[in-house]
N, C-alpha and C positions, 0 to 999 in steps of 0.2 A: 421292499423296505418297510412299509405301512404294516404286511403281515409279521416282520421280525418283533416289530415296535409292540403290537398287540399282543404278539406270546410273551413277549419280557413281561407289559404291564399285567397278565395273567400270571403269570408265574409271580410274579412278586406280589399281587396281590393275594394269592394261595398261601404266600410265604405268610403274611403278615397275618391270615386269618389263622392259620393252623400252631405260630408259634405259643399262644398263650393254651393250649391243648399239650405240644409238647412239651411246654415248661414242667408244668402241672405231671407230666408220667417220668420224669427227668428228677423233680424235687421227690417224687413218693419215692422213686426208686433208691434215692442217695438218702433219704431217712432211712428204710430198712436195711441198707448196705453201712452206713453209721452205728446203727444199733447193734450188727451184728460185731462190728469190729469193735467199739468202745460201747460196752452193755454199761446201763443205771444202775447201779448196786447200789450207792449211797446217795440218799438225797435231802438236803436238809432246806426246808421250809421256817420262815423270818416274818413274823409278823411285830410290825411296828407301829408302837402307839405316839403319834407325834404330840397328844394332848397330855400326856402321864412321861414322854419321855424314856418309855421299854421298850426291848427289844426282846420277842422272846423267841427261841427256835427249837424245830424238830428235827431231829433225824430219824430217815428209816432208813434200814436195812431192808431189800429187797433179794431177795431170791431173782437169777438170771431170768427164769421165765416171764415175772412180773414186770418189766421196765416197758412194755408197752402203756400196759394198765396205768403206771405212775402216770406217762408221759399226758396218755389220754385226760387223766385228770387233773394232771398241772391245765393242759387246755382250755380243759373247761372249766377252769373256777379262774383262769386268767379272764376269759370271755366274760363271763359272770362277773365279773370284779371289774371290767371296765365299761361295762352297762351303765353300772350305778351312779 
């Protein structure tokens, strides 16, 4: 009874170390499985000036191969922007 007890608390403690690993290959998988089914072709970027009251925006058109590239750089200038 002592040993069933021990392999549960083993096993479940394996559960709990290993799920933030497989979350992590679960989320990457279902971004490039998203990308591939609803590609970025248009993306438009809104910078707003709350001191002046504008709002101004861009749109790019991207070619299907680029919609990583956008993605990666919407990223990093998100990160970059809440640094500050």
């Amino acid at each position: 009874m002592i040993q069933q007890q021990l392999m549960q608390i083993v096993f479940w403690l394996g559960v709990i170390v290993c799920l933030p690993t497989f979350y992590r290959f679960v989320y990457a998988g279902s971004a490039l499985l998203w990308r591939q089914l609803f590609p970025t072709r248009n993306v438009e970027i809104r910078l707003l000036d709350q001191q002046h009251h504008l709002i101004k925006s861009v749109t790019i058109k991207l070619d299907r191969r680029d919609g990583k590239k956008i993605v990666d750089l919407i990223e990093e200038a998100t990160a970059k922007g809440s640094t500050k």
